[in-house]
N, C-alpha and C positions, 0 to 999 in steps of 0.2 A: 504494500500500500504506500502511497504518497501521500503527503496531504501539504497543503502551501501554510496550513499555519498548526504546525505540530504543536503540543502543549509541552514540551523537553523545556527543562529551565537546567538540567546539570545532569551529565551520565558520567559514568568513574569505573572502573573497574577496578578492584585491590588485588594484591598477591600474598598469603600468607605461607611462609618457609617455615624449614628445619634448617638449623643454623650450621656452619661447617662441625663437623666433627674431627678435627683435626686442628685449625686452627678460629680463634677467635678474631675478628676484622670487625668489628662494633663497640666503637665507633670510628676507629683508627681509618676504616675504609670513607670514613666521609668525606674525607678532603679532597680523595681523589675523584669520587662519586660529580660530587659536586662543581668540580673545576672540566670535567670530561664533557656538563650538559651547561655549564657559563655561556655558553654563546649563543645558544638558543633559550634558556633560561636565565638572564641577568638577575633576576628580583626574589630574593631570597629571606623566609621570612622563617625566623629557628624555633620554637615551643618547645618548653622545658615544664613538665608535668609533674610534681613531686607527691610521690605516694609514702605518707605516715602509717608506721605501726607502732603501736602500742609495747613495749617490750615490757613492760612491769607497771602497775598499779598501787598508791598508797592506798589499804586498809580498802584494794580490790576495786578502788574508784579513782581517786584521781591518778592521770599520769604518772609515772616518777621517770620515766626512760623510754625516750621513743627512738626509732631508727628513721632516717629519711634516705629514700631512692628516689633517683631523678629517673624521668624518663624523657628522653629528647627524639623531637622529628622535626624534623626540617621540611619545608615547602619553597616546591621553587615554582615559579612564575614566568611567563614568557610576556615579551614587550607588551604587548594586547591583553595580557591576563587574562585572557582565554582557555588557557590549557595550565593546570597546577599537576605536580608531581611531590609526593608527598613520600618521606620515608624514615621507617623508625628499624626500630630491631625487629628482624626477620620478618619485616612486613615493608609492602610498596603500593602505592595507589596514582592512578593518572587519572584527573579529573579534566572533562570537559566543560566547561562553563556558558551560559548562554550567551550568545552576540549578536550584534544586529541583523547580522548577514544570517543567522539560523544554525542551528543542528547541523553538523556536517555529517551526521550519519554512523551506525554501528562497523563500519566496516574503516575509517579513522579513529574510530576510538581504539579498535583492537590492534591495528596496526601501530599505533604510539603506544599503547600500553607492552606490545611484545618488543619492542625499540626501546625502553626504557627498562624492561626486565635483562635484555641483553647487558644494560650498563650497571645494573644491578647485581647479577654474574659476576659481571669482571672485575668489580669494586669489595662484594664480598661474599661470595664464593659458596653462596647456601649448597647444603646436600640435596634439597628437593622442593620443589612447591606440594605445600600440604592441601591448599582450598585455593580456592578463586571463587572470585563473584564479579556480576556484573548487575549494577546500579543505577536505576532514573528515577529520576525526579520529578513528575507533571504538575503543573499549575494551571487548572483547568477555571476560567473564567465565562463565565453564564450570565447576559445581559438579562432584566428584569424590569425594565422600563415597560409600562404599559400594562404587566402582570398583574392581575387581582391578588394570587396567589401562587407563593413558588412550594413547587413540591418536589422534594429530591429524587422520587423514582419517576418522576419525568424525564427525567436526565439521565439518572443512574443506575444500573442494574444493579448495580453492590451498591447498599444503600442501609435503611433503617426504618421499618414499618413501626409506627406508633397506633395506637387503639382510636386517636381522634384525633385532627389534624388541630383543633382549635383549643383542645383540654390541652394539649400537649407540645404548643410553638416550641422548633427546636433552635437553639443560639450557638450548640457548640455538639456536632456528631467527629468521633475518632471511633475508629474501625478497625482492629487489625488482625487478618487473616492468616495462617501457615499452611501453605500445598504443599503434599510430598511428590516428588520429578521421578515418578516412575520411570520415564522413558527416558531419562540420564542413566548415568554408571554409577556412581555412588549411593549407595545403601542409605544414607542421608541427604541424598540431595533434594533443595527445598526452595519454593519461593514466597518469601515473606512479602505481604502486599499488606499498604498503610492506605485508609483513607480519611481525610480531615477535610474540616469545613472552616475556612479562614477566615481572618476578621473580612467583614464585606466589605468592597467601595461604594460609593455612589451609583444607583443604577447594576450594577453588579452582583452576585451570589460569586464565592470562591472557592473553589475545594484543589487539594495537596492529594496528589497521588503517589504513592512510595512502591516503588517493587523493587525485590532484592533478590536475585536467582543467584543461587551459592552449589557450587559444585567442590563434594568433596575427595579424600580417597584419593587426591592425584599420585602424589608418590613417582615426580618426574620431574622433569625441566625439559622435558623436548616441544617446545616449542608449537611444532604440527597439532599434537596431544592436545595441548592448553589450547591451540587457537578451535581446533573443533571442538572441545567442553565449553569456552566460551560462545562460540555459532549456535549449540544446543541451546545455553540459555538463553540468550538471544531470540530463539525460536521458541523457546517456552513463554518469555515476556509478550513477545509477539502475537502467539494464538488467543491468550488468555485478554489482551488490552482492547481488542473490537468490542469484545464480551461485555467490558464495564459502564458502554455509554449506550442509551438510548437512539433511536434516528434521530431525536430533538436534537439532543448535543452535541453527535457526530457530524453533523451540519457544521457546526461551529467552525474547525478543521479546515474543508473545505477539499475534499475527497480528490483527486486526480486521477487519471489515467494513466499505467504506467507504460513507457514506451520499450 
C-alpha cells in the first residue's frame, strides 16, 4: 500500500547482543564507534543514567550504604536530525525521525540500521544479536469540525465499547495489546501494539499508535538472517495496521495506486 499522507511520526529499529566473550570493549570501543560515523553524524548528545542500590539499611529503613552505577549511551544525530543512532552496552538502535519530505520507507530504515550494526561489529565485537525489533510510531489525526458526535469505533477497529455513549464521555482511552508471531521463528516472538487518545486540538480528535514486533532466539550476526527476521516483522506490522482503521479514517491517508 501507499498512501500520500502516512500517519509514521518515528520508526527505529534496536539490536540487542551478547557481549564478547573474550574480550570487554564497553566503553573503551566508543571513541572509535563514534569518530568512524562523525561525518555523517556530527551532533552528538551522551546520557548518563545512574542506577542506586541500596546496600544496607539503618534499623532496616533508612539508607546507610548505597552503590551507584552509571549507565551511558550516547546518541548521535545527522545535520537534519532526521536519523538518530543510539548506543549503550550491548544494545544499538537507529531511529528515523519525521521530516517534511515524509517516511522514506521500511526498506531505509533496514538498510541504515544493518550499516550501523556493521560499525557496531567493528567497534565492539558482540558474540551475537540476541533480539531485534522493529518500531513505529503513528499519530493519527481525525478532523471533527461539523461532528454532533465523535465516536471512536467510527474510526477504529481496536477501540473501547462503553455501555452508553452519554453516561460515559471518554477524555482519556490507553489500550495495550500483546500478539504472539506464530509465523516468525522464535518461540517468543510478539507484537506489542499501544493505543492512546491524545490531548485534542482544535477541531481535531488524536490518537498514538505504538507497535512493537520483537523477534527473538536470533543467536547470529549474519546479517541476511537479521535482515529477513526484520522483512517478517515488517510484514506482520503491515497485515495487522489496515485492520485498525475504519473506511472513515482510512480516507484520511489518502490511499494510492501502486505502480
Amino acid at each position: 500500500m501507499k498512501l500520500r499522507r502516512p500517519p509514521v511520526v518515528e520508526a527505529w529499529i534496536e539490536f540487542h547482543f551478547r557481549g564478547s566473550e573474550t574480550v570487554e570493549l564497553w566503553p573503551d570501543g566508543l571513541q572509535g564507534f563514534v569518530e568512524s560515523l562523525q561525518g555523517d553524524f556530527p551532533h552528538l548528545d551522551p546520557k548518563i543514567h545512574e542506577e542506586v542500590t541500596v546496600v544496607d539499611r539503618i534499623k532496616g529503613v533508612i539508607p546507610n550504604q548505597i552503590t551507584v552505577r552509571p549507565h551511558l549511551r550516547m546518541r548521535l544525530f545527522d545535520e537534519k536530525r532526521a536519523t538518530c543512532v543510539q548506543v549503550g552496552r550491548d544494545s544499538l538502535a537507529v531511529n528515523l525521525i519525521k521530516q517534511p519530505d515524509g517516511y522514506p520507507g521500511f526498506s531505509t530504515l533496514r538498510e541504515k540500521s544493518l550499516e550501523m550494526l556493521k560499525a557496531y561489529q567493528d567497534s565492539f565485537q558482540p558474540a551475537a544479536v540476541l533480539k531485534a525489533a522493529l518500531h513505529y510510531t503513528d499519530m493519527v489525526t481525525v478532523p471533527t469540525a461539523g461532528l454532533n458526535r465523535f465516536r471512536i469505533e467510527d474510526y477504529f477497529a481496536v477501540g473501547l465499547q462503553v455501555p452508553d455513549d452519554d453516561a460515559w464521555p471518554l477524555s482519556h482511552v490507553a489500550i495495550d495489546l500483546v500478539v504472539p508471531l506464530q509465523g516468525m521463528k522464535g518461540d517468543a516472538d510478539h507484537l506489542a501494539f499501544g493505543f492512546r487518545r491524545e490531548q485534542p486540538e482544535e477541531g481535531h480528535e488524536r490518537f498514538r499508535l505504538d507497535w512493537h514486533s520483537v523477534c527473538t532466539d536470533l543467536e547470529t550476526l549474519d546479517h541476511d538472517v537479521l535482515s529477513g527476521r526484520l522483512e517478517e516483522a515488517h510484514t506482520e506490522i503491515k497485515e495487522r495496521f489496515r485492520g485498525c482503521f475504519t473506511d472513515r479514517s482510512w480516507a484520511i491517508f489518502g490511499e494510492e495506486e501502486e505502480s
